[in-house]
N, CA, C and O atoms as a GROMACS GRO file, in nm:
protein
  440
    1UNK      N    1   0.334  -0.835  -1.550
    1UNK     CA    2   0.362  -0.800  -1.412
    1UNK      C    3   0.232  -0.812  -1.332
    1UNK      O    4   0.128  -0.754  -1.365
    2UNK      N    5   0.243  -0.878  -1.239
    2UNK     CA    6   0.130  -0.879  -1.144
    2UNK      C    7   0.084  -0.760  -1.144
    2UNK      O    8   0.143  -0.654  -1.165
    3UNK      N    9  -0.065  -0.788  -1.111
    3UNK     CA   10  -0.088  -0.678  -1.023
    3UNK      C   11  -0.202  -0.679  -0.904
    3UNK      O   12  -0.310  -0.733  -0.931
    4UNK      N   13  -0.183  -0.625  -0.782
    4UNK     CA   14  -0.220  -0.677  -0.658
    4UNK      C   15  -0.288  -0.563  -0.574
    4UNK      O   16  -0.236  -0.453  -0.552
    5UNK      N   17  -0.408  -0.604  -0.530
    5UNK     CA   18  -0.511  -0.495  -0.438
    5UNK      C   19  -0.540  -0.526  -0.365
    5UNK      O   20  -0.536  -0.648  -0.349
    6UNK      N   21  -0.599  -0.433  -0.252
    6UNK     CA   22  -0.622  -0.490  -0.103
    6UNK      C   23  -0.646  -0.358  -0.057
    6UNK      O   24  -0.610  -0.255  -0.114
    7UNK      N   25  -0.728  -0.368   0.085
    7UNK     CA   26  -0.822  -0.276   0.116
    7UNK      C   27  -0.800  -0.263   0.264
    7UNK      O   28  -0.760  -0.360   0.327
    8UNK      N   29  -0.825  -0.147   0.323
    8UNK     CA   30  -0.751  -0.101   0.468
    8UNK      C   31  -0.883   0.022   0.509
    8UNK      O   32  -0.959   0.086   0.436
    9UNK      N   33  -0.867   0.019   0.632
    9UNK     CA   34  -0.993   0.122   0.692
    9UNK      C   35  -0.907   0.197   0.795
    9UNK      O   36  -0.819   0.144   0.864
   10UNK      N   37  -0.946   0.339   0.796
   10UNK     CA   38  -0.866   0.473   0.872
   10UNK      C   39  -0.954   0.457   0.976
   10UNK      O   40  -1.064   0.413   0.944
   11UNK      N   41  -0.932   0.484   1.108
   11UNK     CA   42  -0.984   0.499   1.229
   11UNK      C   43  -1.078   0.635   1.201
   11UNK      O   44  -1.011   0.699   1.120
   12UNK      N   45  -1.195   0.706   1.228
   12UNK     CA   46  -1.300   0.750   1.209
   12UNK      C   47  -1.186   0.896   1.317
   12UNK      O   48  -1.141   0.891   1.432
   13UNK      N   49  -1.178   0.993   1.223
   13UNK     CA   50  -1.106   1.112   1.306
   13UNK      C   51  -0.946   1.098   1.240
   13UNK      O   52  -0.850   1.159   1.287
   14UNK      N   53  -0.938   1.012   1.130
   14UNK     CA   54  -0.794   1.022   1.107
   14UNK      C   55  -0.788   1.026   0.968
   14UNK      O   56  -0.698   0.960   0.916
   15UNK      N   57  -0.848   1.077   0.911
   15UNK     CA   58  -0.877   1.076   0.765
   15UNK      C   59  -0.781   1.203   0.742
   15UNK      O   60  -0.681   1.180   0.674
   16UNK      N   61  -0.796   1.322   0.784
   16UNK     CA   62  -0.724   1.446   0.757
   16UNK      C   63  -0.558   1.382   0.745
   16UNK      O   64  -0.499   1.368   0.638
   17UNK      N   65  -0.504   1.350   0.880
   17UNK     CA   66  -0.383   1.276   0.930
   17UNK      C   67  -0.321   1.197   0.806
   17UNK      O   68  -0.207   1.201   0.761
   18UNK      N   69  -0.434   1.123   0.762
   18UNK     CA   70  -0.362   0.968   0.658
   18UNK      C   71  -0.354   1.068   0.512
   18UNK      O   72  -0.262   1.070   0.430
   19UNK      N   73  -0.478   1.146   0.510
   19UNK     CA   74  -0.469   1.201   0.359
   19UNK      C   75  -0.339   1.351   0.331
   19UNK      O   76  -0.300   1.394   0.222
   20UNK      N   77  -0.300   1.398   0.470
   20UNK     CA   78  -0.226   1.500   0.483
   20UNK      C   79  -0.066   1.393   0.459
   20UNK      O   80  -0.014   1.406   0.348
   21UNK      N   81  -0.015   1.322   0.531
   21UNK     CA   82   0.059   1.203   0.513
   21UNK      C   83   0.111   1.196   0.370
   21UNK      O   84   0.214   1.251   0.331
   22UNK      N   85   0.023   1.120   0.295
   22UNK     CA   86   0.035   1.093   0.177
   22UNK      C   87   0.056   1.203   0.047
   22UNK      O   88   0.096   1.174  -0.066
   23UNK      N   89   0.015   1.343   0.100
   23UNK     CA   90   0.052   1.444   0.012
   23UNK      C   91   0.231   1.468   0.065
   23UNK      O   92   0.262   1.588   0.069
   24UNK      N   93   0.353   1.362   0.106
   24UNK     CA   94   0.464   1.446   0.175
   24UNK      C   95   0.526   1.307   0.163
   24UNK      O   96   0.640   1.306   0.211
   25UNK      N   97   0.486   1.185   0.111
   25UNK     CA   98   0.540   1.047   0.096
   25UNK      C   99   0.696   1.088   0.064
   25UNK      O  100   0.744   1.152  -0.029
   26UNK      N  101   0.777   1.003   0.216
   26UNK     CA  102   0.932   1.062   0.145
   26UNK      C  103   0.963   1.022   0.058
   26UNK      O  104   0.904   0.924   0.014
   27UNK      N  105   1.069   1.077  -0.008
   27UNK     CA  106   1.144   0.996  -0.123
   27UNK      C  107   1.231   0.870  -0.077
   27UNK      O  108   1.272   0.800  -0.169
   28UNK      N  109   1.260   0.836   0.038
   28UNK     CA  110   1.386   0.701   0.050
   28UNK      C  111   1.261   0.605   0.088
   28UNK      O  112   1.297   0.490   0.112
   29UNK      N  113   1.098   0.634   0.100
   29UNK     CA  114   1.040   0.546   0.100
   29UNK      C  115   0.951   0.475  -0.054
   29UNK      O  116   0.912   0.363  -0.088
   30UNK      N  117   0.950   0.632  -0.120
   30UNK     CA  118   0.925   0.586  -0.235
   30UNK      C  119   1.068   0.492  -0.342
   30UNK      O  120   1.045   0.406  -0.425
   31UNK      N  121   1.169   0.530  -0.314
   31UNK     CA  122   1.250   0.459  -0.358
   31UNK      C  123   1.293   0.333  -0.308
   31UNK      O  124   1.360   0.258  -0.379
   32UNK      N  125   1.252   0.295  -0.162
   32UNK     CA  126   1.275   0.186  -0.145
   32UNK      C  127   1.144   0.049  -0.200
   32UNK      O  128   1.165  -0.072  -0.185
   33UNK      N  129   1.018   0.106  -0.263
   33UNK     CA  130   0.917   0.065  -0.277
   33UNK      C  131   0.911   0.027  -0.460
   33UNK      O  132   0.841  -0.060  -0.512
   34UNK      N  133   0.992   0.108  -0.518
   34UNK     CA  134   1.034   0.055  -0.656
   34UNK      C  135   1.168   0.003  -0.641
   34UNK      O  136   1.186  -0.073  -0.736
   35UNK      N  137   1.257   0.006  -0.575
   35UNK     CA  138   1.338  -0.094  -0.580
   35UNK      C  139   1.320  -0.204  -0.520
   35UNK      O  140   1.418  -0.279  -0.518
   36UNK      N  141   1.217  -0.242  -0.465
   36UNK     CA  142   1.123  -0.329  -0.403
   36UNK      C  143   1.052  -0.437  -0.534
   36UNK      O  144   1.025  -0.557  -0.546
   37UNK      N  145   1.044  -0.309  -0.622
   37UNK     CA  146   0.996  -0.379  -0.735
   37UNK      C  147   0.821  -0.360  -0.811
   37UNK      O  148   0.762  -0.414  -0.904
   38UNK      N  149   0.774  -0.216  -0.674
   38UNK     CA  150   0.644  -0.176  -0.679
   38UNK      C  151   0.630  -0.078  -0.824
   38UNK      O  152   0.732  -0.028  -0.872
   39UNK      N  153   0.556  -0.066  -0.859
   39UNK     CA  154   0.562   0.049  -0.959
   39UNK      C  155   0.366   0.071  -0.954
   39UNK      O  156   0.277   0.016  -0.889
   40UNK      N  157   0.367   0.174  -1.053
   40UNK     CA  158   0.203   0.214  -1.013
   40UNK      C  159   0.153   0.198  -0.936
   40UNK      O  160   0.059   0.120  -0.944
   41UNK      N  161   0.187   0.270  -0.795
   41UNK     CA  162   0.121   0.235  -0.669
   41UNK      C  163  -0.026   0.323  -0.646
   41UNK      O  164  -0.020   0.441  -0.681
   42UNK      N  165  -0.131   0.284  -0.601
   42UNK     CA  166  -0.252   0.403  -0.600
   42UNK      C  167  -0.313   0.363  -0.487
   42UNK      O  168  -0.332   0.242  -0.469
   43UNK      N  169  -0.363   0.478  -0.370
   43UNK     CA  170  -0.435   0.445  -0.307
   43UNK      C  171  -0.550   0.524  -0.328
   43UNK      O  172  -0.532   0.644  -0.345
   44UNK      N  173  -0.662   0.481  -0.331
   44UNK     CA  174  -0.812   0.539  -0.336
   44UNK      C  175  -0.851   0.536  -0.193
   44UNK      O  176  -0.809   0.455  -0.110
   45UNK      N  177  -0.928   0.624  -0.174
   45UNK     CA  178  -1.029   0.653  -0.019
   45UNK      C  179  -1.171   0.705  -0.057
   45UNK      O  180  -1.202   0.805  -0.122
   46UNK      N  181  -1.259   0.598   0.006
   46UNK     CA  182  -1.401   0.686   0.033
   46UNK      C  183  -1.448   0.696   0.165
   46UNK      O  184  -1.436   0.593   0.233
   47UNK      N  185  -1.489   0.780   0.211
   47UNK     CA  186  -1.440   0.826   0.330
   47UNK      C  187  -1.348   0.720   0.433
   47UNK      O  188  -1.228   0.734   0.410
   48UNK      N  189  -1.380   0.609   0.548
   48UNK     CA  190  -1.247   0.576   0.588
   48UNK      C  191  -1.204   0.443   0.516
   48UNK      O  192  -1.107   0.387   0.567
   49UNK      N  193  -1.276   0.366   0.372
   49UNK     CA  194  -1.208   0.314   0.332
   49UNK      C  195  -1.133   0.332   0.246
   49UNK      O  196  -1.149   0.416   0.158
   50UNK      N  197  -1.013   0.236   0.260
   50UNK     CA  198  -0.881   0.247   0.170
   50UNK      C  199  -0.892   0.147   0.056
   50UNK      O  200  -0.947   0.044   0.093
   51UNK      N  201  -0.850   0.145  -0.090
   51UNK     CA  202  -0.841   0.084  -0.175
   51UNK      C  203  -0.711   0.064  -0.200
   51UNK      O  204  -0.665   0.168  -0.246
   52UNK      N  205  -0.630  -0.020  -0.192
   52UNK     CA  206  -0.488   0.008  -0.252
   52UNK      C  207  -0.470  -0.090  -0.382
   52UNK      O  208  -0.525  -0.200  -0.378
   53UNK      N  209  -0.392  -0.050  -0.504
   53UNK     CA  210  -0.286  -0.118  -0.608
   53UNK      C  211  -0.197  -0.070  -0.642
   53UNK      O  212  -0.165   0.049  -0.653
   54UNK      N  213  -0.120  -0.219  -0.676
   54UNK     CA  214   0.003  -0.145  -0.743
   54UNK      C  215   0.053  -0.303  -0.822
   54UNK      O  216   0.009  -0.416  -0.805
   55UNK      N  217   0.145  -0.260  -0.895
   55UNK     CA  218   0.163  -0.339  -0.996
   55UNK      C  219   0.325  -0.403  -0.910
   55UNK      O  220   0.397  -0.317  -0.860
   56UNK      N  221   0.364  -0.534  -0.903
   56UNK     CA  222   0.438  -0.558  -0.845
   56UNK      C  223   0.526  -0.681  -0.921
   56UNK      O  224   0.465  -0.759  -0.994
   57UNK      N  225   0.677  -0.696  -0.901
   57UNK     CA  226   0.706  -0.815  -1.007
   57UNK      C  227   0.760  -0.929  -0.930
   57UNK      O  228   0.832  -1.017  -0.977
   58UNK      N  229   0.711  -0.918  -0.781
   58UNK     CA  230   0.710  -1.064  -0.718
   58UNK      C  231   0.653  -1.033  -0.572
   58UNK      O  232   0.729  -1.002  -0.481
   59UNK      N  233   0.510  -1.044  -0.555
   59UNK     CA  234   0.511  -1.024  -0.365
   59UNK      C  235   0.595  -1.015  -0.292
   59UNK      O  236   0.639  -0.924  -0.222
   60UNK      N  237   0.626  -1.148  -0.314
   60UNK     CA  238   0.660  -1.246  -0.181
   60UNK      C  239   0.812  -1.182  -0.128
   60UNK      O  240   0.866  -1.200  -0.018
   61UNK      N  241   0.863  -1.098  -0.253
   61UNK     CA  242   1.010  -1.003  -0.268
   61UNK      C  243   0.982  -0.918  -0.217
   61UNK      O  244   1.055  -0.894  -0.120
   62UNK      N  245   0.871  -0.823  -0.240
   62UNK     CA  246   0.844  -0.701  -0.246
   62UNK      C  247   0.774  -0.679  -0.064
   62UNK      O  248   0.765  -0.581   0.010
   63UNK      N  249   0.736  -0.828  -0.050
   63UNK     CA  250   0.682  -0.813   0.086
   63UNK      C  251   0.832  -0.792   0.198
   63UNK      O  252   0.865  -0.695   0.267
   64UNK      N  253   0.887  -0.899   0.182
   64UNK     CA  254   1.031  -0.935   0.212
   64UNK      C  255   1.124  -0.750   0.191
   64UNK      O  256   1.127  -0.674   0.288
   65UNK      N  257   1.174  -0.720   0.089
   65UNK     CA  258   1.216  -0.590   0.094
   65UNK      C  259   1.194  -0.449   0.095
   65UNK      O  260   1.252  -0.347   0.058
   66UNK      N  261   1.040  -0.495   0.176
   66UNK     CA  262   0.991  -0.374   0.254
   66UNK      C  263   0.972  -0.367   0.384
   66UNK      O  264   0.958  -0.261   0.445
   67UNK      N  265   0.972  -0.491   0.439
   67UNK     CA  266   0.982  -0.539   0.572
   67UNK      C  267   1.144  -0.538   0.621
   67UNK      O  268   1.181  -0.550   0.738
   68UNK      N  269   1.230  -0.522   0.502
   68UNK     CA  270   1.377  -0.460   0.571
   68UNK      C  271   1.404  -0.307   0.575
   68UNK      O  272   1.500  -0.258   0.635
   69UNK      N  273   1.324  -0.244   0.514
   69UNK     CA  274   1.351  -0.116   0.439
   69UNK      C  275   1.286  -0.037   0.580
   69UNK      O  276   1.185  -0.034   0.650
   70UNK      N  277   1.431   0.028   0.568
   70UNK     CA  278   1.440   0.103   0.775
   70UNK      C  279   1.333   0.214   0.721
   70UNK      O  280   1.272   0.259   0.818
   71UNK      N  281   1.291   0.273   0.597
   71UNK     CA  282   1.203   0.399   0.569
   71UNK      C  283   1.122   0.330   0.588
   71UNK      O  284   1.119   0.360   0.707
   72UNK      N  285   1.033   0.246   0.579
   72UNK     CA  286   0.913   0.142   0.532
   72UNK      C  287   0.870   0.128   0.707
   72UNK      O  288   0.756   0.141   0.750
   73UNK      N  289   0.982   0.100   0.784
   73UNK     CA  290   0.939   0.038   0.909
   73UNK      C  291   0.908   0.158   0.935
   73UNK      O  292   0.787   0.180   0.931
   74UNK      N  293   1.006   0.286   0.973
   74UNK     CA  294   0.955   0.455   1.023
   74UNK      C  295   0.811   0.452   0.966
   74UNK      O  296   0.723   0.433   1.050
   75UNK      N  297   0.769   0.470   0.822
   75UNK     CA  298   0.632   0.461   0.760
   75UNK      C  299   0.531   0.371   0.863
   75UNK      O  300   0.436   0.366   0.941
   76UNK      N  301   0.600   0.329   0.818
   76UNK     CA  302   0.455   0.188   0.906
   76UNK      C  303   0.458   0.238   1.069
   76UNK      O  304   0.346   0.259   1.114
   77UNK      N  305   0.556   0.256   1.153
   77UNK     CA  306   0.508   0.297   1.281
   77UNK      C  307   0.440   0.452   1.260
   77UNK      O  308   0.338   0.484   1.320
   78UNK      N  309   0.479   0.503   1.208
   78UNK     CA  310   0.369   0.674   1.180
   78UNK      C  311   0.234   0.631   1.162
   78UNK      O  312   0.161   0.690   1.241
   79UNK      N  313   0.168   0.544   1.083
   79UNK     CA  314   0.071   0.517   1.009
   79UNK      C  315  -0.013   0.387   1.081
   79UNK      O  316  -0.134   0.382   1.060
   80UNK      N  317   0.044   0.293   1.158
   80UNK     CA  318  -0.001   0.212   1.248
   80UNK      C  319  -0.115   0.303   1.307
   80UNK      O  320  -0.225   0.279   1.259
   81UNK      N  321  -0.110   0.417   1.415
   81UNK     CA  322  -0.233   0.462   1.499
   81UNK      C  323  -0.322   0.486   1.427
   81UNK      O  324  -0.430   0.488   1.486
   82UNK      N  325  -0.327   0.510   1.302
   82UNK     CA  326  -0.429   0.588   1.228
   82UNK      C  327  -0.577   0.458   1.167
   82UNK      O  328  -0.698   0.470   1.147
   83UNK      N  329  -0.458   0.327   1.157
   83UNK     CA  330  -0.543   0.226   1.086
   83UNK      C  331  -0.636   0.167   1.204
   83UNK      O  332  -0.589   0.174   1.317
   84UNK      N  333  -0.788   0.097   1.184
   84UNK     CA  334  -0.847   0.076   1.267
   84UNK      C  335  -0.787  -0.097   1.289
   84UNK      O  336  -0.722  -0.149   1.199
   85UNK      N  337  -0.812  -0.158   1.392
   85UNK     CA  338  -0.709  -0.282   1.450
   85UNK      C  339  -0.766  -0.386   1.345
   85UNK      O  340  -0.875  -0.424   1.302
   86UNK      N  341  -0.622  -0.412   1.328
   86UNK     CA  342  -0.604  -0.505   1.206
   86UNK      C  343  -0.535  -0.494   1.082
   86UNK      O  344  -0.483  -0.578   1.008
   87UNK      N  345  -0.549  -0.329   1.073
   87UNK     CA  346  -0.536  -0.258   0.917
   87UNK      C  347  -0.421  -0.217   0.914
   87UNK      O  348  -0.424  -0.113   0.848
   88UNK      N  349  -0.315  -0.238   0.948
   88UNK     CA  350  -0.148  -0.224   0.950
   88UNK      C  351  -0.149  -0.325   0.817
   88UNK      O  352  -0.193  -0.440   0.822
   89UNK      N  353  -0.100  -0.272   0.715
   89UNK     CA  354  -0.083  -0.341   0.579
   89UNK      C  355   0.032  -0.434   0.584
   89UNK      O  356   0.030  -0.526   0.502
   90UNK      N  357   0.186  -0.423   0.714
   90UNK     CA  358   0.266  -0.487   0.743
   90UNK      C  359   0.309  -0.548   0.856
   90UNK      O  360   0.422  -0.584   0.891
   91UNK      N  361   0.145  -0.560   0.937
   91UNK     CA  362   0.188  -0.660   1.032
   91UNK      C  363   0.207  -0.753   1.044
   91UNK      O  364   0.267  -0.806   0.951
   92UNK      N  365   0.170  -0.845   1.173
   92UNK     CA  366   0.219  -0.998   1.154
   92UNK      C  367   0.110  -1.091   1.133
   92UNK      O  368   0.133  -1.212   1.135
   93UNK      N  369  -0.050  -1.026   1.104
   93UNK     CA  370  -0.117  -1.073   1.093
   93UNK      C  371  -0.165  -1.127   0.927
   93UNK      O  372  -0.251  -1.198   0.874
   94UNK      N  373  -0.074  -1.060   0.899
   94UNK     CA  374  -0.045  -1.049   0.699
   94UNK      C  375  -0.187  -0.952   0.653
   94UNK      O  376  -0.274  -0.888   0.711
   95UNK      N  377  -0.150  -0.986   0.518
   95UNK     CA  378  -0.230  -0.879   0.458
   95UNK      C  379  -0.313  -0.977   0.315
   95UNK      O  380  -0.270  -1.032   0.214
   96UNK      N  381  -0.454  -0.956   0.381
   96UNK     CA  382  -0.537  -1.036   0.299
   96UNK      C  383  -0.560  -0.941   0.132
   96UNK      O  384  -0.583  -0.823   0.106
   97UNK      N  385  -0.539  -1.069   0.048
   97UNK     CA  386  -0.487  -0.965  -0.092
   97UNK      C  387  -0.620  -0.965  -0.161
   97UNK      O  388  -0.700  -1.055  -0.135
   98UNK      N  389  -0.650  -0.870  -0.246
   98UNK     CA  390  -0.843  -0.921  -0.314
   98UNK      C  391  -0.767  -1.015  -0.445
   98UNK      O  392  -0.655  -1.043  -0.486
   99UNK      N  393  -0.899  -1.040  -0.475
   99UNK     CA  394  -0.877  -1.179  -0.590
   99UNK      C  395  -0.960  -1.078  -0.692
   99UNK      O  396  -1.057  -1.006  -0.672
  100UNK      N  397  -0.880  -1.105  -0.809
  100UNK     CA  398  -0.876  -1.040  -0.920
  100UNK      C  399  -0.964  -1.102  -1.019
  100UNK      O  400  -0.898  -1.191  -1.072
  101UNK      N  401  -1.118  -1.094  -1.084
  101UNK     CA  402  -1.239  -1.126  -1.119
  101UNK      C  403  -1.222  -1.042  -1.295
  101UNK      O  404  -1.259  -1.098  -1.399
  102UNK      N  405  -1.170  -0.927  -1.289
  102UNK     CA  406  -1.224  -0.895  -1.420
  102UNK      C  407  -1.062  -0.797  -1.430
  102UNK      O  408  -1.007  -0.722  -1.350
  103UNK      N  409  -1.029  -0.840  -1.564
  103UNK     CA  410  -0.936  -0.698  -1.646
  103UNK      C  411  -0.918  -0.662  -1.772
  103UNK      O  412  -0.892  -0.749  -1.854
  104UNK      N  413  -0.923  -0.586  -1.793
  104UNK     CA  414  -0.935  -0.496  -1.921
  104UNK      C  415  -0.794  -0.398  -1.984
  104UNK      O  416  -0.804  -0.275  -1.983
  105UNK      N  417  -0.681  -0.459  -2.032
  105UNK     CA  418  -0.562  -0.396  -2.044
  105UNK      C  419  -0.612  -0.248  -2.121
  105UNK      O  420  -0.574  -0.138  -2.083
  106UNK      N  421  -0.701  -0.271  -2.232
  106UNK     CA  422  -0.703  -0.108  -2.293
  106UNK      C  423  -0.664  -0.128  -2.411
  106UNK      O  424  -0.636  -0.244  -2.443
  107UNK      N  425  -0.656  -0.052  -2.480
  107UNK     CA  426  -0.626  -0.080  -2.623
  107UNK      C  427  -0.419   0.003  -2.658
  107UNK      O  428  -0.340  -0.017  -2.750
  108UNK      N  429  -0.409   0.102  -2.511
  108UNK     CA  430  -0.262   0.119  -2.486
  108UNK      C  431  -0.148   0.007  -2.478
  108UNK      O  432  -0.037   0.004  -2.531
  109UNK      N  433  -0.211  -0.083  -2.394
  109UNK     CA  434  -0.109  -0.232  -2.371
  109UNK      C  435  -0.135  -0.316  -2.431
  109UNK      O  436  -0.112  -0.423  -2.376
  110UNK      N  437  -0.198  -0.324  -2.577
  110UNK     CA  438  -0.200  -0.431  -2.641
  110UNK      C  439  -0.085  -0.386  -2.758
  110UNK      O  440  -0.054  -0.464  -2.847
   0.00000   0.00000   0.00000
């Protein structure tokens, strides 16, 4: 299963907002995000940058049936003011993905 990261910056004063947010993630958005096909989703923060992964079993799907998913759109307009311009993870400007250099499954997934 893939797996796919990419990085987002909080507007400087919205860190409380994004990290308060994410402790209350609804459930019809988390469920629309594994039936999407997301699984192990993680976001990391040091102060306003964002780290995101998650393990996914087709983008280009997962981009597609989250961009229908009426919880996903509510999500994304809540969370739009907070990102500094650009950093909407589902706009129309797309979302630049990092390129994957080094992995190490573990001695669990072998």
């Amino acid at each position: 299963m893939p797996r796919v990261a990419f990085q987002l910056r909080i507007r400087p004063g919205k860190i409380e907002e994004y990290d308060e947010a994410h402790h209350h993630v609804w459930p019809e958005l988390i469920r629309d995000l594994e039936q999407a096909g997301a699984s192990e989703y993680s976001i990391f923060r040091q102060d306003t940058q964002l780290f995101l992964f998650l393990h996914v079993q087709d983008w280009d799907l997962f981009v597609a049936a989250m961009e229908a998913s009426e919880a996903n759109q509510r999500w994304q307009a809540m969370m739009a003011p907070l990102f500094e311009p650009g950093g909407n993870p589902m706009s129309d400007t797309g979302l630049k993905l990092m390129q994957e250099v080094f992995y190490m499954p573990g001695k669990a997934a072998v």
